[in-house]
C-alpha positions in Angstrom: -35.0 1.3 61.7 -31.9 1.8 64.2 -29.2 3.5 63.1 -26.2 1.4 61.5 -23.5 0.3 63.6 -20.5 0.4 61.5 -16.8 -0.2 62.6 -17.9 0.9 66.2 -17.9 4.5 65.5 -20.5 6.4 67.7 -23.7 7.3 66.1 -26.0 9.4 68.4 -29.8 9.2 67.9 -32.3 11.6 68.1 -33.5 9.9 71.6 -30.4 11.1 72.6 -32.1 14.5 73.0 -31.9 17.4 70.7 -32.4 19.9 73.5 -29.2 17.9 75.5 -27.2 21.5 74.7 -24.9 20.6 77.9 -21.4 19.5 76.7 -22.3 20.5 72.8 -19.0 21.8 71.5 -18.3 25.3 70.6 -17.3 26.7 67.8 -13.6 27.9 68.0 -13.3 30.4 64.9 -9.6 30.6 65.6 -9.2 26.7 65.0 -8.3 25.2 62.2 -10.7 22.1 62.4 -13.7 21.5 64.6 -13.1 18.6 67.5 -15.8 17.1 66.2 -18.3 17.5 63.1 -22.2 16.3 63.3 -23.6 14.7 60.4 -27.3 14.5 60.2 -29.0 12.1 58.5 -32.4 10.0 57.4 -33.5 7.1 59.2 -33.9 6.0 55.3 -31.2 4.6 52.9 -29.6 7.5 50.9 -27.0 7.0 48.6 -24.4 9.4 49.8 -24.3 7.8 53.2 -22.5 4.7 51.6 -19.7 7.1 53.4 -21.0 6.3 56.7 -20.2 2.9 56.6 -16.7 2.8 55.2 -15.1 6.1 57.0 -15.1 8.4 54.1 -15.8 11.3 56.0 -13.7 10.6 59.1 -10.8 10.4 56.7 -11.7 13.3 54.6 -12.8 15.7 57.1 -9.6 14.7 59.4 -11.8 14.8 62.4 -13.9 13.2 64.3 -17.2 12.3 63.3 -20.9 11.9 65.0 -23.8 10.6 63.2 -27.2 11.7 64.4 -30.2 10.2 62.8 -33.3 11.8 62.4 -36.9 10.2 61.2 -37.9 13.5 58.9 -37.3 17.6 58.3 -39.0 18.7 61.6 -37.0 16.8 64.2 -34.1 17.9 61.8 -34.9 21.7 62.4 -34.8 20.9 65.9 -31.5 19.2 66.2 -30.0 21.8 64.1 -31.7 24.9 66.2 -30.4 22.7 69.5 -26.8 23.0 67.4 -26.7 19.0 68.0 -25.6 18.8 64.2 -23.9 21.0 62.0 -24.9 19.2 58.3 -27.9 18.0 57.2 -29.8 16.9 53.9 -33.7 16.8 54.2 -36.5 18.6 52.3 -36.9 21.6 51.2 -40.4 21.6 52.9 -39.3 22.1 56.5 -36.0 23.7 55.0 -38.4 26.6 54.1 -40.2 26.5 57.3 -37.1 26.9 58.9 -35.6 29.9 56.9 -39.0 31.4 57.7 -38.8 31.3 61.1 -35.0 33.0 60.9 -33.3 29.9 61.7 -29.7 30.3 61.5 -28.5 27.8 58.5 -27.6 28.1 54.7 -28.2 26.0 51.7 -25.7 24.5 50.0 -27.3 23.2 46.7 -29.6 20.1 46.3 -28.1 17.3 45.2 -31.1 14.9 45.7 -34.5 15.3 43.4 -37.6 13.7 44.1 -39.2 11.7 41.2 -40.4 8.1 42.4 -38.3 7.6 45.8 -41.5 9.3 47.8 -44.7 7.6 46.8 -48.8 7.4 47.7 -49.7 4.3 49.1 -53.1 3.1 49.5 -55.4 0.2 51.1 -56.8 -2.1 48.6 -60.7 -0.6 47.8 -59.1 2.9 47.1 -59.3 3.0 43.2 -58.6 6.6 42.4 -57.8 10.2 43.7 -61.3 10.9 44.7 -61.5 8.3 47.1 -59.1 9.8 49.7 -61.5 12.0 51.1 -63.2 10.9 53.9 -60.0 8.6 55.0 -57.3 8.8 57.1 -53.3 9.4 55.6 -50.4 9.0 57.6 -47.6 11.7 56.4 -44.6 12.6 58.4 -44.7 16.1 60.0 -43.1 18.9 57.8 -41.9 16.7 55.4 -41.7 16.6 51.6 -44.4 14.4 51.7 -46.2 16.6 53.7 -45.9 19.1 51.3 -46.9 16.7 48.0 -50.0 15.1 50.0 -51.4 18.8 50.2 -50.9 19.4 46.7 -52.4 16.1 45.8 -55.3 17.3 47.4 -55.4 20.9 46.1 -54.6 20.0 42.6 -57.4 17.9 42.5 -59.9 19.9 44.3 -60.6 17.3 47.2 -62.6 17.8 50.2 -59.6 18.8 52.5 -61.4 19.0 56.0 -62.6 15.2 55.1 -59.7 13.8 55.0 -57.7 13.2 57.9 -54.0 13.7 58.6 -52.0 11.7 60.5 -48.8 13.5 61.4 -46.8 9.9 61.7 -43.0 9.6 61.7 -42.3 6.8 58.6 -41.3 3.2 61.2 -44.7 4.7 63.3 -46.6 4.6 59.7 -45.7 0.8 59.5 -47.1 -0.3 62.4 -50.6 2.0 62.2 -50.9 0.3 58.6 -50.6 -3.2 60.4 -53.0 -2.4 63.1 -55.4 -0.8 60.3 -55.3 2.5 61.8 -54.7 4.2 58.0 -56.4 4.0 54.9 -53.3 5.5 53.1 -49.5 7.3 53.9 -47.2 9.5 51.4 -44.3 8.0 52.7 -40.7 7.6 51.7 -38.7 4.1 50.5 -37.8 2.2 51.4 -40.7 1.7 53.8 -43.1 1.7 50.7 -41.6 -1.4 50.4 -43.2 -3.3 53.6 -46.2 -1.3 52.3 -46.6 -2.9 49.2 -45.8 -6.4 50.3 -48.7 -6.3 52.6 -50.9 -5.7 50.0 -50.6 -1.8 49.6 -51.3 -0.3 46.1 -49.3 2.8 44.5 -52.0 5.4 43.7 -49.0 7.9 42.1 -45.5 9.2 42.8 -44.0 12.8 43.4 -42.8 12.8 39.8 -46.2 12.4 38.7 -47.4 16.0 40.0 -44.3 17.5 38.2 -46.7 18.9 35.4 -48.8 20.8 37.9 -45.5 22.7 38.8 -44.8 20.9 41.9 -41.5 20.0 42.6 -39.8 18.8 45.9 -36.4 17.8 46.6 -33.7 17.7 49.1 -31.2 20.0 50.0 -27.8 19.7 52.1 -28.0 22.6 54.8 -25.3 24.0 57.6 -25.6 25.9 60.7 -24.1 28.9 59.6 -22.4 29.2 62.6 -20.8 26.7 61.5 -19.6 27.8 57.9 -18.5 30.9 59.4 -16.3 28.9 62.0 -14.8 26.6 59.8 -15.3 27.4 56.1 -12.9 24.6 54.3 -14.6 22.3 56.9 -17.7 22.9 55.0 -15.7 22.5 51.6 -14.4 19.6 52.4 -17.8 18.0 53.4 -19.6 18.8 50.0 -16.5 17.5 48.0 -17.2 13.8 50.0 -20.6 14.4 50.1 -20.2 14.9 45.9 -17.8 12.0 46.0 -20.1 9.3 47.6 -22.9 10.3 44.5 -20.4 9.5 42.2 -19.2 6.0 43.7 -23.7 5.5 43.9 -23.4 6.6 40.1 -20.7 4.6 39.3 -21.9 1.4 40.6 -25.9 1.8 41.7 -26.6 -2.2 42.4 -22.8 -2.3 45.0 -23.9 0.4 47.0 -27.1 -0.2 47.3 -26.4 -3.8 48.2 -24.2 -2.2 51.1 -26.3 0.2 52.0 -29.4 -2.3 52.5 -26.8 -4.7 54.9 -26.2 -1.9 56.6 -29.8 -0.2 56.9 -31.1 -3.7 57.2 -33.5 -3.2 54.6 -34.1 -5.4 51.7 -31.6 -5.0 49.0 -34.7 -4.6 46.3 -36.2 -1.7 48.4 -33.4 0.2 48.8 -32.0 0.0 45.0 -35.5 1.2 43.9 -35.5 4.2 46.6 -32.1 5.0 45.7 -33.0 5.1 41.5 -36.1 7.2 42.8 -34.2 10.4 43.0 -32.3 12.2 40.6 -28.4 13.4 41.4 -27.7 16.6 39.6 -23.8 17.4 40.6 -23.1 20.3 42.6 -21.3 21.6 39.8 -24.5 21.7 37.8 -26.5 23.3 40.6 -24.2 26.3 40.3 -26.2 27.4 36.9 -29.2 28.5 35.3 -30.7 25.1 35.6 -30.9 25.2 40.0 -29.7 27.7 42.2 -28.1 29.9 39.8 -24.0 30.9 41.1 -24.3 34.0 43.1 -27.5 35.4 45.0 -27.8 37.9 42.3 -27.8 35.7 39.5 -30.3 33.4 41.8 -33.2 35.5 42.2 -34.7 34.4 39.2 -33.2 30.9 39.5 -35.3 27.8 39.4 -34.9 26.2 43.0 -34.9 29.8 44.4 -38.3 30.3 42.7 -39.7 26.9 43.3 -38.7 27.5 47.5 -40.6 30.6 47.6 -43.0 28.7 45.9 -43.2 26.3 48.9 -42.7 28.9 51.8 -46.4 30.0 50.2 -47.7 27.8 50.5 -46.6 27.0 53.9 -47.8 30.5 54.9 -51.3 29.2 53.1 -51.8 26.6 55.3 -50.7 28.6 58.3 -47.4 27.0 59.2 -45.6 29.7 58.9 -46.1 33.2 58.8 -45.8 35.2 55.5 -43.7 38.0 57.3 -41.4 35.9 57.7 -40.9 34.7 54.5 -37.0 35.7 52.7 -37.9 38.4 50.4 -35.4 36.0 48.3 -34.2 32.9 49.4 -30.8 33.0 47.1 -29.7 34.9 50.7 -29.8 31.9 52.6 -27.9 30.0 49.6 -24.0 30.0 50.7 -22.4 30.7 47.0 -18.7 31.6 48.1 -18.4 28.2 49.7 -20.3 25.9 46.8 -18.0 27.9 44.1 -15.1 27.5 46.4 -15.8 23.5 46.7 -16.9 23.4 43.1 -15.2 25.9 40.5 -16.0 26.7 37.6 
C-alpha cells in the first residue's frame, strides 16, 4: 500500500532511506517552532490519521509537516534512531526493544488497544491451535504480532522449533499467501481483509489471549531530543492527535469511509480494523487504569507492568538483553508533557 497523496503535501517513504541523515534538520532549542515536524505512521489505516488527509496537523502544529510511512515497529526504530521522524505510534513490542537498547525516545501514553484489529489467519485444512506446528507463519519483524504469535505458541505449549517464522513486512505477507509460500500470518487489518476473501480462516484474535495476561497495544512515542527542543510542539501534537480520536468516535462509519479512499482499501476492511482497537483518552491514561500520572505513581501502573512484562520476554527469546532492560519503564514515560497537554 503507497502512502496517500493528499492535497499535494509531501509524504516521504521509508525507501526514502532512514539512514539519509544528510540535510535532516536540527533541533534549535532556542526556536520557538521546529521548521519542520516528522510524523510517522503505519502503512495501515489508523483512525487518528483522518488528520493526514484534511491538514489538521499542518494547521495545528503551525508548521510544516512530513509524513513518513513505515510497514511495522522495527523499521520505525530505525527511522526514529536515523532522527528521520520525531512522532510515532507503533507497538509496544519493538517500543520495548527499543528502550532496551537505550534508544533515545519517551512514551507518551497509548491511545490505541489491541482487541480484534490484529488477527491469526490460517489456510483452509488448519482446524485448530495444534495444527500450526510443523507450518510456516508469516509475522512482521518486531511487531505486536510478533510478540502475540509467540505467546500463541507458548500458551499452548507448541512445538516452537517446528514451526517456522517468516519475518514478512504485511503487503510482502499478501503476495507469499498468493504464491502459497505460508500456511498462516498474524497480521494486521486491514490486510486480513484480502486474506479472508481468498479463502483464509480466522483461527483467534489478540483479544482472545487477554485471559492468559497478554496484552499488546500501541503507543505514541517522541525522540526526546525532540520534546526537550520543542516541548509545546509535543503538546500541541497529542491535543490533535486526541482530537482526530474523537472526530473517529464521533462518527466511526465517515472516517473510515475517508480513510479507506484515501488508504485505497475497501471501506468494509478498514471500519472493521478501525472498531478492532479500543481508544482510551489520554486523559484516562493519566490514572490508575494505564500509565499511572507521574513515574512514581507509575511503577506499579498497569501498562508500566505489562511493558516490563514484554521487555521479558523479549530478553527470553534473546532479542534483547536483560541488562538492558529499564529497571522501570515509567522513566521513559514523559508525564510533565501528557499532564501539561491533558490536565487534570
Amino acid at each position: 500500500m503507497v502512502a496517500p497523496d493528499i492535497n499535494r503535501r509531501r509524504f516521504v517513504t521509508l525507501a526514502a532511506g532512514a539512514a539519509a541523515l544528510v540535510g535532516a534538520p536540527e533541533i534549535g532549542r532556542a526556536a520557538e517552532k521546529p521548521a519542520v515536524v516528522r510524523i510517522g505512521y503505519l502503512t495501515a489505516a489508523r483512525a487518528w490519521t483522518i488528520g493526514m488527509t484534511d491538514g489538521s496537523f499542518d494547521a495545528a502544529l503551525g508548521t510544516k509537516v512530513e509524513w513518513v510511512t513505515f510497514p511495522a515497529g522495527g523499521p520505525a526504530l530505525s527511522l526514529l534512531a536515523a532522527r528521520q521522524i520525531d512522532f510515532a505510534i507503533f507497538g509496544i513490542t519493538p517500543i520495548a526493544a527499543g528502550l532496551s537498547r537505550k534508544l533515545p525516545i519517551e512514551i507518551l501514553g497509548s491511545p490505541e488497544i489491541v482487541a480484534t484489529s490484529e488477527r491469526l489467519i490460517v489456510k483452509p485444512g488448519i482446524a485448530g491451535i495444534k495444527d500450526l506446528e510443523g507450518k510456516r507463519i508469516a509475522v512482521a519483524p518486531s511487531s505486536t504480532m510478533s510478540y502475540a504469535l509467540e505467546a500463541v505458541i507458548r500458551i499452548n505449549n507448541l512445538d516452537s522449533h517446528s514451526i517456522k517464522r517468516l519475518p514478512l513486512t504485511q503487503p510482502d505477507t499478501i503476495a507469499a499467501w498468493r504464491r502459497g509460500d505460508i500456511d498462516a500470518t498474524y497480521i494486521n487489518g486491514p490486510f486480513w481483509g484480502e486474506l479472508l476473501a481468498d479463502g483464509g480462516k480466522q483461527l483467534l484474535v489478540s483479544a482472545d489471549l487477554q485471559p492468559a495476561g497478554i496484552f499488546v497495544w500501541n503507543s505514541a512515542v517522541v525522540r526526546k531530543d525532540f520534546a526537550d527542543g520543542y516541548p509545546e510542539t509535543v503538546v500541541a501534537w497529542l491535543q490533535t492527535v486526541q482530537a482526530q480520536f474523537d472526530r473517529y468516535k464521533a462518527d466511526p462509519d465517515g472516517v473510515s469511509r475517508a480513510l479507506a479512499k484515501a488508504y485505497g482499501a475497501p471501506f468494509e476492511a478498514v471500519r472493521d480494523t478501525l472498531a478492532g482497537l479500543h481508544y482510551p483518552s489520554f486523559k484516562e491514561q493519566l490514572g490508575p487504569g494505564y500509565w499511572g500520572n507521574n513515574v512514581e505513581s507509575g511503577k506499579d501502573a498497569p501498562m508500566v507492568r505489562a511493558l516490563d512484562d514484554v521487555a521479558k520476554f523479549l530478553a527470553d527469546t534473546g532479542e534483547i538483553q536483560r541488562d538492558g532492560i529499564p529497571g522501570s519503564f515509567a522513566q521513559t514515560v514523559n508525564y510533565d508533557l501528557l499532564n501539561k497537554a491533558f490536565p487534570a
